[in-house]
N, C-alpha and C positions, 0 to 999 in steps of 0.2 A: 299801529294802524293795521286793520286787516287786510288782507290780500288775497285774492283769488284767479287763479289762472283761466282767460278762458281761451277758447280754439276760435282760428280765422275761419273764415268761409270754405276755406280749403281742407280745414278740419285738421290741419297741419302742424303747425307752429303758435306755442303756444307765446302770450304775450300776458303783461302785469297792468294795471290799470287800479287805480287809486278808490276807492268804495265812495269817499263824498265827494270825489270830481267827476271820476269817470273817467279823465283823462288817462291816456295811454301816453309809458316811455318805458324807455329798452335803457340799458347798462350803458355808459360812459364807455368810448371805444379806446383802444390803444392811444389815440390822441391827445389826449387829458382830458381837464374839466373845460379849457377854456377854445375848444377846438369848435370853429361855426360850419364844421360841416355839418349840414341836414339830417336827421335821424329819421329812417322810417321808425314808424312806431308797432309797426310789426317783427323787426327783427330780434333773431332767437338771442337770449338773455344768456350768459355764459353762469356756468355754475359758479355758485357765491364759496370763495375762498380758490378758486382754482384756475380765473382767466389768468391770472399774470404767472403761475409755476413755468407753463412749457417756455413761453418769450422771455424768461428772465433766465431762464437755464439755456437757451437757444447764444443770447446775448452774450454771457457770460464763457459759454466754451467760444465763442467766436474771439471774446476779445484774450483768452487763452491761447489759441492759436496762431493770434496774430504777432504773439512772441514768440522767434525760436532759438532754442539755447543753442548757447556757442559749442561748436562738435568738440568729443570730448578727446583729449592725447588717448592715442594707444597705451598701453601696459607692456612695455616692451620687455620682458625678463635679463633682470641682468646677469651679468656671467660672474659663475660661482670661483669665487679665489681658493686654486687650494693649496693649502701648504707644501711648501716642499717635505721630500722626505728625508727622514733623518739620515746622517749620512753612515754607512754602516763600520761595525766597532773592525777596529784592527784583526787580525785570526790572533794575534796572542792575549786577547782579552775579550769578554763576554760583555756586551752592553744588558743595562738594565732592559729585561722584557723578553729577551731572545733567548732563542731556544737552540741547541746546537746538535748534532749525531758524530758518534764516530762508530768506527768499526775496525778490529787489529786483530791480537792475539793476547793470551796469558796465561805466563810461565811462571807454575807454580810444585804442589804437590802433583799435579794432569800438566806436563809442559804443552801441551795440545790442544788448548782451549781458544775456542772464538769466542770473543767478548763483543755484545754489540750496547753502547750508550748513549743513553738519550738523558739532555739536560736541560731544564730552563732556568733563569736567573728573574729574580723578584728582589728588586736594591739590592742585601749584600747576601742574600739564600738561595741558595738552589733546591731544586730538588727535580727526580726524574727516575728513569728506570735502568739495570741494570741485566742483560741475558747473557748466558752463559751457557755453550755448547761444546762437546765433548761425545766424539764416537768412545772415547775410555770412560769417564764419568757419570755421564749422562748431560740432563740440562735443568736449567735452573733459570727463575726471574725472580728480581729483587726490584724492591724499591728504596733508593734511595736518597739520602737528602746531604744536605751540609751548607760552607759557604765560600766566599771569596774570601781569598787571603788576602788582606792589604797590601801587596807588590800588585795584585791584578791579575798575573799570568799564574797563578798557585791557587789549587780547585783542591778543597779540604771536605772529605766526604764519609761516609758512613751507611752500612745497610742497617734500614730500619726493622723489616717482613721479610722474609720469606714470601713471594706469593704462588711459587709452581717451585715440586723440589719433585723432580722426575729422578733421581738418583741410581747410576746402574747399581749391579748386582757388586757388592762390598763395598763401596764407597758411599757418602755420606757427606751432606753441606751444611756448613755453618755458615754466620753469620760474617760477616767482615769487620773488625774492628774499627779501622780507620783506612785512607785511601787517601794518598798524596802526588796529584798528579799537577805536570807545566804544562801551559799553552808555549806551543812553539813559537816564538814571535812573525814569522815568515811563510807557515803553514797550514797553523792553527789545531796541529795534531797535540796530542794527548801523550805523554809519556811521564812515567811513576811507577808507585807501586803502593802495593797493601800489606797485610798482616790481617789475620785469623787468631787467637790465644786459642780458642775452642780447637779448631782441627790443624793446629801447630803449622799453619800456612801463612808462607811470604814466598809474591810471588811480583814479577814484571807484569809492568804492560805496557804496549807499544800501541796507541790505537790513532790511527789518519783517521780525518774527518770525512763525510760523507756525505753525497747529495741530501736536499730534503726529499726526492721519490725514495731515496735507496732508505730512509731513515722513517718512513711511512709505512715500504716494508716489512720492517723491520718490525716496527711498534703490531703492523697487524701476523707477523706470524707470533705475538707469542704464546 
């Protein structure tokens, strides 16, 4: 059926009217089809596909609203458990992991030497550094390794490098063959001794242990 808009007297608002009646009607209002309220037949026509989006979305966040969720628990962070710490190894024995210092003397071919040693334990391995000072000799650092002796209190060791051979004027360093040193059970000091075959050296050593600052020292002057 054709349609055409025309204007009221007012020149205003336009209105629909039917071509073979002539009759005038306006759009169905919010009230349905079967609602007897009165229609003028000048009222504006709302756009086709579009009167019900705003009242249906209008309706729709109302009856959204009118639910409100239950407030939610705080997050209250729990408290972190932390382990105790292990309890530490006896002085005449080395725990796995731990690292130890000492610092003495050793009387050998130079009976005048200060010996400063640094060692950590890795299951039954050690390994660590070894300096050696001498106003007679000179000085020296080694690196050395080895392991625990199955008693626990027996540190079975050997230089591997050379890594600093400052050696005074006629003297000369070799390597160490082997190094058999106790843990004191009550102190945790260091006493044994080595052998050299190279520079026909056997010598003591008496070395107490030593703070971890004094053993930081140590590691940074070499």
């Amino acid at each position: 059926m054709a349609r055409r808009a025309l204007l009221t007297e007012a020149g205003a608002t336009p209105y629909v009217r039917d071509e073979p009646t002539m009759q005038a009607y306006a759009c169905i209002p919010c009230g349905g089809a079967n609602d007897s309220t009165p229609r003028s037949p000048l009222r504006r026509r709302a756009p086709r596909g579009r009167g019900w989006a705003l009242p249906a979305l209008l309706l729709a966040l109302a009856g959204c609203s009118a639910t409100v969720a239950p407030p939610r628990a705080l997050d209250v962070p729990r408290p972190v458990r932390r382990r105790p710490a292990a309890p530490a190894a006896p002085p005449g024995r080395m725990a796995d992991g731990e690292c130890r210092c000492w610092r003495g003397t050793v009387s050998g071919n130079d009976p005048g030497v200060v010996a400063h040693l640094y060692l950590c334990r890795k299951g039954e391995l050690l390994s660590g550094t070894a300096r050696y000072d001498s106003p007679r000799s000179g000085a020296s650092v080694r690196e050395v390794s080895g392991r625990v002796a199955p008693r626990q209190s027996t540190l079975l060791l050997r230089d591997d490098r050379i890594v600093q051979d400052r050696a005074a004027a006629g003297w000369r360093f070799c390597l160490v063959d082997a190094y058999e040193l106790n843990l004191d059970p009550k102190t945790g000091a260091l006493a044994g001794s080595y052998r050299s075959a190279q520079c026909r050296d056997y010598a003591l050593l008496n070395l107490p242990p030593v703070t971890r600052a004094r053993c930081l020292l140590s590691a940074l002057r070499r």
